[in-house]
C-alpha positions in Angstrom: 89.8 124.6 88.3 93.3 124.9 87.2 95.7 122.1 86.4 96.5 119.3 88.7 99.5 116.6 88.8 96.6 114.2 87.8 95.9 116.0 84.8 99.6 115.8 84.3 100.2 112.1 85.4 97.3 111.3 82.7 98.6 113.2 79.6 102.0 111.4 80.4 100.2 108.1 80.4 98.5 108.6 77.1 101.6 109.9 75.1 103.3 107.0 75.9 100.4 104.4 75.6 99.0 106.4 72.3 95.2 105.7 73.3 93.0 107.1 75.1 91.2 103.6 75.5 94.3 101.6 77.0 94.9 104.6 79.6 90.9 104.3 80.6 91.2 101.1 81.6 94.6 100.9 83.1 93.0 103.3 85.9 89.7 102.1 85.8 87.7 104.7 84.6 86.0 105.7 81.3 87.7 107.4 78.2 85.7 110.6 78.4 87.2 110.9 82.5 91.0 110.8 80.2 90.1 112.7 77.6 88.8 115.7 80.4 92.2 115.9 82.1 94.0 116.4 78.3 91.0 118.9 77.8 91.7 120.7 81.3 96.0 120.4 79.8 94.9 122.1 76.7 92.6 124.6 77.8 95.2 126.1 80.4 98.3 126.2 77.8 95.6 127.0 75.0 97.4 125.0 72.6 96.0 121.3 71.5 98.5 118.8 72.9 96.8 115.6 71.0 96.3 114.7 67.5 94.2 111.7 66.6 95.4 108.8 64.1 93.6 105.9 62.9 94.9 103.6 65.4 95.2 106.4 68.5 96.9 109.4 69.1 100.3 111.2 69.0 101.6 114.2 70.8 101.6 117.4 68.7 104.6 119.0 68.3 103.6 121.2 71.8 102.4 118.3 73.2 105.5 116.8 73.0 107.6 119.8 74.8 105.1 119.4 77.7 105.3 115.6 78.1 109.2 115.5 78.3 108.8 118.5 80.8 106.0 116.7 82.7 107.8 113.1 82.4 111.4 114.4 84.2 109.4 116.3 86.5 106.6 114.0 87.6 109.8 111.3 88.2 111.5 113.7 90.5 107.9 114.4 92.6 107.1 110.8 92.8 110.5 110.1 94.5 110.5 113.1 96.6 107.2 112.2 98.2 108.7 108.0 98.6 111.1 110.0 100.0 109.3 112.1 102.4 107.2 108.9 103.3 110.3 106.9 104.4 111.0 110.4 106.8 108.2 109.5 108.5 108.1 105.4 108.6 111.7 105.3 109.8 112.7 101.7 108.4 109.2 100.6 107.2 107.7 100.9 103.8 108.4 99.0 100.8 110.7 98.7 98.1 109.1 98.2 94.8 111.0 96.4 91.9 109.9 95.1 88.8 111.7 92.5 86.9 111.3 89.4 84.5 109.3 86.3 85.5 112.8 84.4 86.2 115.3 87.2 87.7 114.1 87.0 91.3 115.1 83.1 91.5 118.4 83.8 89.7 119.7 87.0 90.7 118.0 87.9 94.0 117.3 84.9 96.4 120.3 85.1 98.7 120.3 88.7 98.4 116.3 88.9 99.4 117.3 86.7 102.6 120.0 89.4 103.7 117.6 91.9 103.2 115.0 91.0 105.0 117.3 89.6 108.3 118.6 93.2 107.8 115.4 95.3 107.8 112.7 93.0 108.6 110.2 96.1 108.9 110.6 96.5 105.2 108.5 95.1 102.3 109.9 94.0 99.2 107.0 94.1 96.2 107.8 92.6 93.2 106.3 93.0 89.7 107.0 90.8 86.4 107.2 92.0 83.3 108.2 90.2 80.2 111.2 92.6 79.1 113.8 95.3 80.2 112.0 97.8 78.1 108.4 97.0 79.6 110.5 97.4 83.0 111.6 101.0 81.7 107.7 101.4 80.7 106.7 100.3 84.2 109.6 102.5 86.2 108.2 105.7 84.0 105.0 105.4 84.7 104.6 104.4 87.9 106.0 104.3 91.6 108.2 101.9 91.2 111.8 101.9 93.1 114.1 99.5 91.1 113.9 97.9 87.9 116.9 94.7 87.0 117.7 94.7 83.6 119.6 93.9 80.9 121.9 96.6 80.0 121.1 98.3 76.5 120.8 101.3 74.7 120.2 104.8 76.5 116.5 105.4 77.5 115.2 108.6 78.4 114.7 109.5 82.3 116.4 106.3 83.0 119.6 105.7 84.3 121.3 102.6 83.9 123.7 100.8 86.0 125.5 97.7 84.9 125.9 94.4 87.9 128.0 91.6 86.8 128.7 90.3 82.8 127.4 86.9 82.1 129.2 84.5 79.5 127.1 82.8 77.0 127.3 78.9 77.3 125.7 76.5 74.8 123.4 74.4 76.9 123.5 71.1 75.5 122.5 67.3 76.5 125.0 65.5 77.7 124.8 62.7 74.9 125.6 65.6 72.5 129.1 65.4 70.4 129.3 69.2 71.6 128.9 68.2 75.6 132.8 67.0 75.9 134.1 70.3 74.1 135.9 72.8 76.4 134.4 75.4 74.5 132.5 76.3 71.4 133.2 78.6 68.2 130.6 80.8 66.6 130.9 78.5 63.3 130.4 75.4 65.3 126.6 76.8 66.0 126.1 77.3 62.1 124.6 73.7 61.6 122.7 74.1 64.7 118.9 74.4 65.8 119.1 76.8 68.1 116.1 77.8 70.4 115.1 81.6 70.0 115.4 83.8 72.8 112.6 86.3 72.8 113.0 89.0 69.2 111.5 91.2 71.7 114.1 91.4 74.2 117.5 93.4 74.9 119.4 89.8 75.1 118.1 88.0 72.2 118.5 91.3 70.2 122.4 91.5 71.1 122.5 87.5 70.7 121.5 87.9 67.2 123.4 90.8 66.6 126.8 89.0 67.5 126.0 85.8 65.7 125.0 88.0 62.7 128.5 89.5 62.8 130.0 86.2 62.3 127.4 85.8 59.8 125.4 83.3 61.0 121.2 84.0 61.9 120.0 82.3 64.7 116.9 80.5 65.2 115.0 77.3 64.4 111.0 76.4 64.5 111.4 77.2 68.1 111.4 80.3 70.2 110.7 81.0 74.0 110.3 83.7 76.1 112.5 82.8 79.0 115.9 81.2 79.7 114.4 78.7 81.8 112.4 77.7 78.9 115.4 77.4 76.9 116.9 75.3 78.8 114.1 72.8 79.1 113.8 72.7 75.3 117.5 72.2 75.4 116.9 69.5 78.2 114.1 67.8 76.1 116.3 67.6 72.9 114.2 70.5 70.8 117.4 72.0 70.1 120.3 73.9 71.6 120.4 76.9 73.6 122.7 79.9 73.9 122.2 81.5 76.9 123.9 83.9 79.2 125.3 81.9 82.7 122.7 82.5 84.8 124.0 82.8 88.8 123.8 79.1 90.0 123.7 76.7 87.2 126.9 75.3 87.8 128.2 73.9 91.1 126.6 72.3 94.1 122.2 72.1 93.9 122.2 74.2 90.8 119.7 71.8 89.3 119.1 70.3 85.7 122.2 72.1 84.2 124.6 71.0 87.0 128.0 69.8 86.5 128.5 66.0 86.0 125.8 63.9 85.8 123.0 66.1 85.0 120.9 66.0 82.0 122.9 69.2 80.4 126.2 70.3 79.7 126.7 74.2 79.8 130.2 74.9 77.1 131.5 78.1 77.0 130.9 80.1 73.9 134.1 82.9 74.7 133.8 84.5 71.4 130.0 86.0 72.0 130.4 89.5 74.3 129.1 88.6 77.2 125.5 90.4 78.5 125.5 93.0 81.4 123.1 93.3 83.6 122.2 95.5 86.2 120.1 97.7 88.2 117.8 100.9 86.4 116.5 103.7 88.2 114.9 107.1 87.5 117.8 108.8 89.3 119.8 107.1 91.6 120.5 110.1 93.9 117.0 110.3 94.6 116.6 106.9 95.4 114.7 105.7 98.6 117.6 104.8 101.0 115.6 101.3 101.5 115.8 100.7 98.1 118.9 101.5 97.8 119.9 99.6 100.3 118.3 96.4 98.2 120.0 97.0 95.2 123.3 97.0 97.1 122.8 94.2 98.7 121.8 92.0 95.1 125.1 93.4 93.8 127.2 92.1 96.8 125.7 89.1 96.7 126.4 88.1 93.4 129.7 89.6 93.1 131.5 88.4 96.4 
């Protein structure tokens, strides 16, 4: 038996997880059924494509030319065949995003209403992870359409596309000195406790790298790994929270953070950058017209 695109999709899987173990039981099946498809790899190209290290493995130096050969190539046949499957559905299927646990409430309700009045033959499948790079993980490795992000550095195979910029407020209670200011400074945060967004995401790490450039470290005993957290910690008086302005905390039912007479004041904090986000594909030519369609409609709706 030669080589087959499961032999492929497997070695993929491995070089990026590094274990044979965490591969075996994403796809439910033992380590020695993994370990065969590398075997069946390394047999045809008769080079050894896996070299084992106390805590898993790493990609030789051939392994490594055939998983960036396999990865770009793999991501191309996985959308040609969505694509092929939407030739034959017409304006069924599904459009498969993944996204963090708060982005579909923030970014995408008016836009998922549209969508579906629009092409109500269409599903829309949703999956949460807990940061833009476990999105990129997920879109790699997997049949996923769409992945919202925060824009960051260039990742392999992935192409970004930036949305709309968000300015940083400093959510604060509204029986704070700060909650009457107009806007804040950088300095006035130095004597602050402020609530940690997530070290492992793209938004905390630009956060800290701006604040560091004014030379001020952010942080206190508390961190959190969502906005929404944030504010409620802000809200509950465990600190105060810098956080991008998320679509719909200001004006007319936006909730706890709402203009006067809620619970929290959001001040502008115009010297931070603000944080892009957007929409990352595997290649956006290739992209299901469905999903496209989607992703078009979440940027209209938050830009108009």
């Amino acid at each position: 038996m030669g080589v087959t695109l499961d032999d492929l999709r497997v070695f993929v899987a491995v070089c990026r997880a590094g274990s044979l173990s965490a591969v075996a039981r994403e796809l439910g099946c033992t380590q020695s059924a993994v370990s065969q498809h590398v075997k069946r790899l390394e047999k045809e190209t008769r080079v050894s494509l896996l070299e084992r290290q106390p805590r898993g493995v790493v990609p030789t130096a051939a392994g490594r030319i055939l998983w960036d050969a396999a990865s770009d190539g793999l991501a191309g046949l996985d959308l040609a065949l969505r694509r092929l499957g939407d030739l034959v559905d017409g304006e069924s299927g599904a459009v498969r995003v993944t996204t963090g646990g708060t982005t579909v409430r923030h970014f995408m309700a008016d836009a998922i209403v549209e969508f579906r009045r629009r092409h109500p033959r269409v599903s829309l499948e949703f999956r949460t992870e807990t940061s833009s790079r476990r999105c990129f993980d997920a879109l790699l490795s997997s049949n996923l359409d769409l992945a919202w992000i925060t824009i960051g550095e260039p990742v392999r195979g992935i192409e970004q596309r930036p949305a709309v910029e968000l300015p940083w407020v400093l959510a604060v209670r509204e029986d704070d000195p700060l909650a009457e200011r107009e806007h804040v400074r950088v300095a006035d945060l130095a004597d602050l406790r402020l609530v940690r967004l997530p070290s492992n995401s793209t938004s905390g790490e630009q956060l800290d790298v701006a604040l560091a450039g004014s030379g001020l470290r952010a942080g206190s005993g508390t961190s959190v790994a969502d906005w929404d957290t944030a504010l409620l910690l802000a809200e509950l008086g465990l600190g105060h929270a810098v956080i991008p302005e998320l679509p719909g905390l200001r004006g007319p039912g936006a909730g706890a953070a709402a203009g006067a007479g809620g619970p929290l004041r959001l001040v502008p904090v115009p010297e931070l950058p603000p944080l892009q986000v957007g929409w990352a594909v595997r290649r956006w030519d290739a992209l299901p017209p469905q999903a496209r369609a989607f992703a078009d409609t979440v940027v209209r709706a938050l830009t108009v």
